[in-house]
C-alpha positions in Angstrom: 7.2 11.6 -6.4 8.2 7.7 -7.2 6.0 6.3 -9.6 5.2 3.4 -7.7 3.0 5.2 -6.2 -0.4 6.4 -6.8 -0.8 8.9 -8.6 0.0 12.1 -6.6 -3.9 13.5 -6.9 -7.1 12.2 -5.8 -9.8 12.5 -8.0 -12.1 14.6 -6.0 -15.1 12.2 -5.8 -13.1 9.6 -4.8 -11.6 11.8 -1.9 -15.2 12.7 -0.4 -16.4 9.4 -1.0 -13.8 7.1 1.4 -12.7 10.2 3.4 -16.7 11.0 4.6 -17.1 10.3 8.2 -20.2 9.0 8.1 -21.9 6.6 11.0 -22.7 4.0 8.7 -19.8 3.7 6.0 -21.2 0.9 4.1 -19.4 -0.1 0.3 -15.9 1.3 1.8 -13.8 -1.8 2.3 -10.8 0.0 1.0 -8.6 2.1 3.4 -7.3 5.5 1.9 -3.6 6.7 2.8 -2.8 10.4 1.9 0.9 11.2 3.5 3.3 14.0 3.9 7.0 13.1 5.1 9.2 15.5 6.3 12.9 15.0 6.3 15.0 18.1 8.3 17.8 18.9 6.0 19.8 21.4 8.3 19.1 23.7 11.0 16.4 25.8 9.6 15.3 23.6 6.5 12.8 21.0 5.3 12.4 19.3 2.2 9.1 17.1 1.8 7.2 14.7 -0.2 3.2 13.9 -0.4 0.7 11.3 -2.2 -1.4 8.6 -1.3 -2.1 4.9 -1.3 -5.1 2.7 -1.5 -5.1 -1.6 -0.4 -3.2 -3.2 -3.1 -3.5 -7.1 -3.8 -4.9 -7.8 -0.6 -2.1 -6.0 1.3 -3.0 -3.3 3.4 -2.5 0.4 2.7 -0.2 1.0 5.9 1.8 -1.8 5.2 2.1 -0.9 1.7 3.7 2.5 3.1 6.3 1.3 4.9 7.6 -0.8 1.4 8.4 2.4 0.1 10.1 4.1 2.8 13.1 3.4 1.7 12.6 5.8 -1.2 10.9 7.9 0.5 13.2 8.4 3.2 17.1 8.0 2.1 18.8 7.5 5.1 16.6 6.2 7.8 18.2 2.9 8.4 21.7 4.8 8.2 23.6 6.4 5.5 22.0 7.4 1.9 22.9 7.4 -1.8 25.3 10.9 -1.2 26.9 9.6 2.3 24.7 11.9 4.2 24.2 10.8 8.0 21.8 8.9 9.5 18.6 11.5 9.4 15.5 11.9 11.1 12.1 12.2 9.5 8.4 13.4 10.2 5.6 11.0 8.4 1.8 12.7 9.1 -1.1 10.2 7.9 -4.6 10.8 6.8 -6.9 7.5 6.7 -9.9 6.9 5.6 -10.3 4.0 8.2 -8.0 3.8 11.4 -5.6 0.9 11.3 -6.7 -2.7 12.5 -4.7 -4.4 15.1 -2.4 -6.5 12.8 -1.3 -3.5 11.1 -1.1 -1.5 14.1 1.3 -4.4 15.8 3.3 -4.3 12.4 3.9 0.0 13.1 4.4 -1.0 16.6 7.7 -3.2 15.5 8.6 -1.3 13.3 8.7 2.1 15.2 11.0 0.0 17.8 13.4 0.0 15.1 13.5 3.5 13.7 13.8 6.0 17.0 14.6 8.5 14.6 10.9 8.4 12.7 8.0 10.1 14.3 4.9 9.0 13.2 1.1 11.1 13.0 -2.1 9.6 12.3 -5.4 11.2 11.4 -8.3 9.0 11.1 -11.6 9.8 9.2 -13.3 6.7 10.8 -12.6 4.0 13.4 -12.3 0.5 12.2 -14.0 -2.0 14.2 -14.1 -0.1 17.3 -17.4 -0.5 18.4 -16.9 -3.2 20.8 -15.4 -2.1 24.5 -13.0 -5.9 23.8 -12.4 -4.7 20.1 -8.7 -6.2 19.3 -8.9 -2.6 17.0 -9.2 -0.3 20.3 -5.8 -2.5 21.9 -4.4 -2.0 18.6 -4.8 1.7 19.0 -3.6 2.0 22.8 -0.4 -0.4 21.8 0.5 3.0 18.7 -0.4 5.6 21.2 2.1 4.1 24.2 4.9 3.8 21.4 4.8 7.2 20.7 2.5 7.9 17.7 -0.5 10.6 17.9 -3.6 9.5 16.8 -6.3 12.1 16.2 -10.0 12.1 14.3 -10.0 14.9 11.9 -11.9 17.3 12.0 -12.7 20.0 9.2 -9.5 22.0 9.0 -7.7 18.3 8.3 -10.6 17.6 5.5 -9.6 21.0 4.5 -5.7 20.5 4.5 -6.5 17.1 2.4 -8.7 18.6 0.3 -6.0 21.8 -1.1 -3.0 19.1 -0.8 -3.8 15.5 -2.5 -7.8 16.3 -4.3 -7.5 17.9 -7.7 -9.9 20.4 -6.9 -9.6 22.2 -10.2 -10.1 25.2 -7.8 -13.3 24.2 -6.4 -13.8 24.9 -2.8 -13.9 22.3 -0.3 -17.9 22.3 1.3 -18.5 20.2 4.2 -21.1 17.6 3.8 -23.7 17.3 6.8 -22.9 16.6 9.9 -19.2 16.5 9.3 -18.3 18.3 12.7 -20.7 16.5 14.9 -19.8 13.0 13.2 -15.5 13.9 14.3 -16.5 15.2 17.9 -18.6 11.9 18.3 -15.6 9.8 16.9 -13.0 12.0 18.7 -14.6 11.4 22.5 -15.2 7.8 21.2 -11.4 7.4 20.7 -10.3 9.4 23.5 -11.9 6.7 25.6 -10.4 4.6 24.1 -6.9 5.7 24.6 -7.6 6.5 28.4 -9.4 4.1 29.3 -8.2 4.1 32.9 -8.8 7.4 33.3 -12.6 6.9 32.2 -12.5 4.1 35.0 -11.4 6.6 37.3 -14.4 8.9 36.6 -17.1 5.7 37.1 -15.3 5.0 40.5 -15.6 8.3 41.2 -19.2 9.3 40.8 -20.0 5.6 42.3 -18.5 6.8 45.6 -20.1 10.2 45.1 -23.3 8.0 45.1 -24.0 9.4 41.0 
């Protein structure tokens, strides 16, 4: 792990605490980062790194990732330290909060420029999405049409975090309450809004049906 980076572990209090999906997340104005790139090293064989990031300075957590990809992925942008060739690489996100729409134009531009990065995000919460005009929700649709998949997590990715960036000190993970019915609400609320035409085919349908 570079040591520019957090450090690798979240405390565990700290991981329940930003990562809860609760309705009303009030006192969480900082946005969480826990990431695992993958980098394909020949034809059966992976090598990969993991930590997290918080805001820094005022700068935002997802733009504070893609500062350190070059040491995080040698040979994105061409050839690396050894000469090796141009390589392609698999980044999976977990957020606390989804990204807002500057940051999500930022990944946009930037995943014009890499074709051979292939970007996952899973979100705890959604970040000003409330709103049917939210400039969040277009934020969202402009990641999903350039290729990235954007899910709400659900327990088996609280789970995942929890054995992969918490220092558990063995401790189980336990759910808190109403952790699955909090990321089914927030997973149909995002699915509307990533097909939103196809939600606007349903209303004209039933108003034909006369429903």
């Amino acid at each position: 792990m570079i040591t520019k980076l957090d450090s690798v572990l979240l405390p565990r209090k700290k991981f329940i605490y930003h990562y809860k999906n609760v309705r009303w997340a009030r006192g969480r104005h900082e946005t969480y980062l826990c990431f695992v790139v993958k980098r394909r090293v020949g034809p059966d064989s992976l090598t990969f790194d993991f930590g997290h990031l918080r805001n820094r300075n005022g700068c935002h957590v997802e733009i504070l990732f893609l500062r350190y990809l070059g040491a995080l992925c040698p040979g994105l942008w061409g050839y690396g330290g050894t000469g090796e060739k141009r390589l392609s690489y698999s980044i999976t996100w977990f957020c606390s909060w989804s990204p807002c729409v500057n940051c999500s134009i930022r990944l946009v531009q930037f995943l014009r420029q890499t074709p051979n990065l292939r970007l996952r995000i899973f979100v705890s919460r959604l970040y000003f999405c409330d709103m049917e005009d939210s400039r969040e929700r277009e934020g969202l649709r402009m990641l999903k049409n350039a290729g990235v998949h954007i899910s709400v997590m659900s327990y088996k990715d609280f789970f995942y975090c929890w054995q992969t960036f918490v220092a558990r000190k063995q401790s189980n993970f336990k759910a808190w309450d109403e952790l699955h019915q909090n990321s089914v609400r927030l997973s149909r609320k995002l699915h509307r809004i990533l097909e939103p035409c196809e939600i606007e085919d349903l209303r004209d349908a039933f108003n034909l049906l006369g429903l």
